[in-house]
N, C-alpha and C positions, 0 to 999 in steps of 0.2 A: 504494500500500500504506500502510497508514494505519499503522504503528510505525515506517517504515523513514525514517530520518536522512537522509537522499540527495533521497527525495522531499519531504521538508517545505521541504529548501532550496531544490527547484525552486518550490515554491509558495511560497517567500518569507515561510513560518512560522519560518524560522529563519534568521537572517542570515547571508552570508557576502559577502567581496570578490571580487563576480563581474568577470571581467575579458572574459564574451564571453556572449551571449544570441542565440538567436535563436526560431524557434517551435518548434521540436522538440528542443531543447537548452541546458544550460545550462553555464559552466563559471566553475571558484571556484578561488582559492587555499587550496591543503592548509595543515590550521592546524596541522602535522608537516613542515615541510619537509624534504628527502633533497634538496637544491640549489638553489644561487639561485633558481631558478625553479623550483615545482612546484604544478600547474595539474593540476584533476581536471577533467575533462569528462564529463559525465552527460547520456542521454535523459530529456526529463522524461516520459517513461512510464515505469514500473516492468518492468524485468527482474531477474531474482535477480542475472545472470550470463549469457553468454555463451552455453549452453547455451538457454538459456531464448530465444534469439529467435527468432520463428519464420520458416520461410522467406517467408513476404510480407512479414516486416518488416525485412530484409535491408539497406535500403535506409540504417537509421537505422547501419549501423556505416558506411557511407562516410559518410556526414552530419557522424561523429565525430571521422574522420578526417581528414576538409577540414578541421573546424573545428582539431583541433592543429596542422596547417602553418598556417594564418592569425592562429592565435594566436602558432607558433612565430616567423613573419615580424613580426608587431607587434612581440614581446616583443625584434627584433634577434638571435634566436638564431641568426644566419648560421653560423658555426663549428660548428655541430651539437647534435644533440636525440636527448633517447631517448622512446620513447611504449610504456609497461609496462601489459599488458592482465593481470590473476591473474584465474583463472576457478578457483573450488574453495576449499576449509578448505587442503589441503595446500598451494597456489599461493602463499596469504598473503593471500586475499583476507578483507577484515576487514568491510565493510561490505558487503550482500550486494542492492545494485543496481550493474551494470554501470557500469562506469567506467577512461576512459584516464588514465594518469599522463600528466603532458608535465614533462621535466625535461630541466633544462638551464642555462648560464650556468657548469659547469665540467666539469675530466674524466673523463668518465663510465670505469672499469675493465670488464673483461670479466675470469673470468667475471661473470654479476649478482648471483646467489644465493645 
């Protein structure tokens, strides 16, 4: 999607400190942290949102989620990790291509919201 901030970082028109790459994925440190560690992972295909995937592409949300345990494991997040998906305006999703939070490095509260 050519306006959407998400995609320009996957194509590397816009910098960020990526901390994990592979070919169907990319992931960057949030320039808003919510915890030592807060790592956004993105398909670099353009989804709005969650909604938006379709069932053949089904494949690209475990892809997402491998990829936050392996970054969770790099990053030494033994002690535990939260992985925050907002799908929707209400949710709080603000950037509107699909993306996992991985936060972590202190005590996460229950409830979240």
């Amino acid at each position: 999607m050519e306006d959407c901030l998400f995609c320009k970082i996957a194509k590397k028109e816009i910098p960020s400190e990526t901390v994990y790459e592979n070919d169907s994925l990319i992931a960057f440190r949030d320039i808003d942290p919510q915890a030592p560690t807060h790592i956004l992972i993105i398909p670099k295909e353009h989804f709005a949102s969650l909604e938006e995937i379709p069932e053949e592409k089904k494949g690209i949300l475990a892809d997402l989620l491998l990829a936050a345990r392996q970054i969770a494991k790099d990053k030494e997040l033994s002690r535990g990790y939260r992985i925050v998906l907002n799908t929707g305006k209400d949710s709080g999703q603000a950037v509107f291509h699909i993306h996992f939070h991985l936060l972590g490095g202190r005590q996460m509260t229950w409830p979240p919201g």
